[in-house]
C-alpha positions in Angstrom: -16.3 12.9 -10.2 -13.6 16.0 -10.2 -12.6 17.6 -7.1 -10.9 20.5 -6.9 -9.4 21.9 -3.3 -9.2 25.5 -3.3 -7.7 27.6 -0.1 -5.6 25.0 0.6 -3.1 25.8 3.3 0.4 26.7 2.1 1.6 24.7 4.8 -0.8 21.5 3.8 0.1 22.1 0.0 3.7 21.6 0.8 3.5 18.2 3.3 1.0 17.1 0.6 4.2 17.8 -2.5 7.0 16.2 0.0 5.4 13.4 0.9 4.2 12.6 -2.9 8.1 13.1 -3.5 8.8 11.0 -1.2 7.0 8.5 -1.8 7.2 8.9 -5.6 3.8 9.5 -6.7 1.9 12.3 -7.3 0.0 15.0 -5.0 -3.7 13.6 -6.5 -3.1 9.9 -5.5 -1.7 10.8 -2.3 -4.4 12.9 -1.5 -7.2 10.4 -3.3 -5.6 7.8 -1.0 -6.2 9.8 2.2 -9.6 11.1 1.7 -10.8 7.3 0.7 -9.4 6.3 4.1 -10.7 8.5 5.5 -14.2 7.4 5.1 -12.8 3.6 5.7 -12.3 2.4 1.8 -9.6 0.3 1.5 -7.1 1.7 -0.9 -3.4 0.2 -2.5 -0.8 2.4 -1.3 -0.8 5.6 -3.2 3.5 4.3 -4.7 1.9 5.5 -8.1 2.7 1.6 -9.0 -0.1 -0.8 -9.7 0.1 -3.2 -6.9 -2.5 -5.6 -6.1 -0.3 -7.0 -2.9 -3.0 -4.7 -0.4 -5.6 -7.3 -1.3 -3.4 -10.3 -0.7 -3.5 -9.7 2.7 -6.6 -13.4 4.2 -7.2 -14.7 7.2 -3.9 -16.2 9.2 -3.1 -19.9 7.8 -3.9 -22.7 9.8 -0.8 -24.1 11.4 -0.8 -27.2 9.3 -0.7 -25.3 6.5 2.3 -23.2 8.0 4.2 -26.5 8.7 3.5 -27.5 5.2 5.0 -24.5 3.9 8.2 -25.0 5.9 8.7 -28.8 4.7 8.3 -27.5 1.0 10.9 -24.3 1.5 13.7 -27.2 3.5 17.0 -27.7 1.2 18.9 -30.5 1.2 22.0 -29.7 1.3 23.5 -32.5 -0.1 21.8 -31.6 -3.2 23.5 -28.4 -3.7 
């Protein structure tokens, strides 16, 4: 599907070219990325890098599982 904004405030068109600066990506992914929100689709983060870490995010890990973690991330440091 194309869509094409026409009228656009000159105001709106600017914010819109910042904040793709900003961000460093372009106008159409930052605007792609705020319409899909805007009817609740989950979108990566429109940093014009393909990043799969926005569907990484799960439930919250039991906390034996977080205690698990921690044992495995200790250093000896009599080892180093």
């Amino acid at each position: 599907m194309t869509l094409n904004l026409e009228n656009l405030p000159e105001d709106v068109g600017r914010a819109l070219h910042e904040r793709a600066v900003a961000e460093h990506t372009t106008v159409e992914a930052l605007a792609m990325a705020a319409i899909a929100n805007s009817v609740e689709i989950k979108q990566p983060p429109a940093t014009g890098k393909r990043d799969l870490s926005f569907m990484a995010a799960g439930p919250p890990l039991e906390p034996e599982v977080l205690r698990a973690l921690e044992d495995q991330r200790w250093i000896d440091p009599e080892l180093w």
